[in-house]
C-alpha positions in Angstrom: 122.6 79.4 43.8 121.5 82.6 42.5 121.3 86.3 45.2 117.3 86.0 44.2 117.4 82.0 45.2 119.1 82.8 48.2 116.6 85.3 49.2 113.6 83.4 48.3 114.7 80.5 50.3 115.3 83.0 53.4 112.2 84.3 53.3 110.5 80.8 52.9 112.4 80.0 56.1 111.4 83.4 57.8 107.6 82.7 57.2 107.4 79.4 58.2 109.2 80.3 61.4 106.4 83.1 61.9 103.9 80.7 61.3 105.0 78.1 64.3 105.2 81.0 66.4 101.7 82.3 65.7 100.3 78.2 66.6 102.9 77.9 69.8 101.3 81.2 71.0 97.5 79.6 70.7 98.9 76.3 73.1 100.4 78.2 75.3 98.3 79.0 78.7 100.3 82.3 80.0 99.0 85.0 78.0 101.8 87.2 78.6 104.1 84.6 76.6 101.5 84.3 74.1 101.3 88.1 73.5 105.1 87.9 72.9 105.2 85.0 70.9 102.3 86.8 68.7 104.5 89.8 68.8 107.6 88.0 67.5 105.6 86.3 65.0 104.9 89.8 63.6 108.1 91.3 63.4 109.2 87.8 61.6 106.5 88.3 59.4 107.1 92.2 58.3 110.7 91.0 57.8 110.0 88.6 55.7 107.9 91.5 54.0 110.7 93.7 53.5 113.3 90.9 52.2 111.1 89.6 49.9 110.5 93.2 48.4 114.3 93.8 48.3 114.9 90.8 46.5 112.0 91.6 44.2 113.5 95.1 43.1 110.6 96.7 44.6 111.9 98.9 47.6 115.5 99.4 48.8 116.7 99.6 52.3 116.9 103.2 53.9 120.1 104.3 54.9 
């Protein structure tokens, strides 16, 4: 498995998981755990983001 596979498949993985955590945070009833499972959900997502823009060539991680 190729460093680009790799990357692709944790991203893939990264994004789905964001997406279950945006629908848990619409059942839930407390909106305070709904606001952080929203907020999770968004880091997860701009992670993703990032990664998949490594990976890509496009940007490279500040230091």
């Amino acid at each position: 498995m190729s460093m680009s596979d790799e990357i692709g498949g944790r991203v893939r993985q990264m994004r789905q998981k964001a997406e279950e955590l945006k629908q848990a945070a619409e059942r839930v009833n407390d909106p305070e755990e709904s606001k952080r499972l929203k907020e999770k959900a968004r880091r997860l997502q701009e992670q993703s983001e990032q990664e998949s823009a490594m990976g890509s060539g496009d940007i490279f991680p500040m230091e």
